[in-house]
N, C-alpha and C positions, 0 to 999 in steps of 0.2 A: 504494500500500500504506500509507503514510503518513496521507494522508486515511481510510482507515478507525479504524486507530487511536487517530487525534485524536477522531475524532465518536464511537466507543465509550466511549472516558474525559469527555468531556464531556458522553456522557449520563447519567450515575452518577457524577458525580467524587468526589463523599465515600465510595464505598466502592470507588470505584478509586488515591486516592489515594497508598495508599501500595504499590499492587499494581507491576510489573515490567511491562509491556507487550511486543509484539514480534509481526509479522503472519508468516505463513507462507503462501507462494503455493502455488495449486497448480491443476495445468490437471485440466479433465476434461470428455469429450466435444469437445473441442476448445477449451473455455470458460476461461480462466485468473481464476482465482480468490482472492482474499486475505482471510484470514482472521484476527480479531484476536485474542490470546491473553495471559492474565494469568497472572502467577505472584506465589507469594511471600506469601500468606494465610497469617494465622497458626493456622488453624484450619481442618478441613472446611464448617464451619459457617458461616466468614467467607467460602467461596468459594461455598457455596450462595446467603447473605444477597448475594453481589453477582450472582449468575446469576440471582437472584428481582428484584432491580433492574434488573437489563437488559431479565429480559423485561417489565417496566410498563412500559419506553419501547420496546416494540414490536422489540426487539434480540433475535436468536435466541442462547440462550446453553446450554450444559450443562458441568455440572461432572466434574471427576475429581480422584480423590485420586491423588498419584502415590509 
C-alpha cells in the first residue's frame, strides 16, 4: 500500500506537495486492492489542477469536494 502512494506523489510532487496522503485497501471480486488518496487542497480547483496532473502521467485520478 505504501509503494502506491510513494509512486503517486512522485508523479506530480509539486502539486502533491503539500497534499495529506493515505491509501485505503479494499478487496473486490476476490482482488485486494489499494488505492491512493489526497487531502487537504486549499481549493476545488487545486484538487482538480492535481487530478488533471495525475492523469498526464497516465494515473487514474477523480476529484470530490467533501
Amino acid at each position: 500500500a505504501a509503494a502506491v502512494l510513494a509512486k503517486t506523489t512522485s508523479a506530480a510532487p509539486a502539486v502533491l506537495a503539500h497534499a495529506s496522503g493515505y491509501t485505503v485497501t479494499f478487496d473486490k471480486d476476490g482482488v485486494t486492492y489499494h488505492r491512493a488518496r489526497f487531502g487537504g487542497f486549499g481549493s476545488k480547483d487545486a484538487g482538480w489542477k492535481a487530478c488533471k496532473a495525475l492523469k498526464r502521467k497516465k494515473i487514474d485520478c477523480y476529484a470530490v469536494e467533501n
